[in-house]
C-alpha positions in Angstrom: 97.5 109.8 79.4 98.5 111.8 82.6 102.4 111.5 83.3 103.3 111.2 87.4 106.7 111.1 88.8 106.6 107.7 89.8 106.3 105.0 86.9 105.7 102.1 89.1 104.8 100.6 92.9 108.1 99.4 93.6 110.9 101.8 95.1 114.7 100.9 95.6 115.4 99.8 99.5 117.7 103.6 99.5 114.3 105.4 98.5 112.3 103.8 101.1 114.9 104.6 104.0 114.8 107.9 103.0 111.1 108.3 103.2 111.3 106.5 106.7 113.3 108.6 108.0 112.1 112.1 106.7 108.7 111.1 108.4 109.8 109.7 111.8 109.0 112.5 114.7 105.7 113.7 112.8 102.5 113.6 115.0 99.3 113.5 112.7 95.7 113.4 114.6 93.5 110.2 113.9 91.6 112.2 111.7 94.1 113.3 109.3 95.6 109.1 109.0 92.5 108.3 108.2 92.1 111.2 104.9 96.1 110.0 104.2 95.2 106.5 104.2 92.0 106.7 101.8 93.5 109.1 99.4 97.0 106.7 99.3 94.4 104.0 98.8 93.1 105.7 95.8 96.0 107.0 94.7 98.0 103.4 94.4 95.0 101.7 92.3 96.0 104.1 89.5 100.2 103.7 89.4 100.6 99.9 87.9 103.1 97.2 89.0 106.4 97.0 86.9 106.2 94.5 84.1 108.2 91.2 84.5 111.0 90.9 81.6 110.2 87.6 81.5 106.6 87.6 81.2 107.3 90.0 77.9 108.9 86.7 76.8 107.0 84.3 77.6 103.9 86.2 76.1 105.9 86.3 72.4 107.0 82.7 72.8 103.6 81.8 72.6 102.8 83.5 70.1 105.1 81.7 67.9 
């Protein structure tokens, strides 16, 4: 399995601040948006949601 930096979709509120602000300022032609927002497309159907704690539970509780 290939390993990436991030583990899941979710980011802490700090993280996402950060991003924000390191990209404010930054003209990009139509053009280029478009090629970011296709390959951000593709990349986010391969990094999966973080599992629930309590679906793990509730999945072994039935299982009982």
């Amino acid at each position: 399995m290939t390993e990436y930096k991030r583990q899941y979709r979710e980011l802490p509120d700090e993280t996402k601040q950060k991003i924000s602000l390191s990209s404010r300022g930054k003209k990009k032609s139509e053009w280029h948006k478009e090629h970011i927002r296709q390959a951000m497309l593709d990349y986010w159907q391969t990094v999966p949601h973080r599992p629930e704690n309590n679906a793990s539970q509730t999945l072994n509780d039935a299982e009982e």
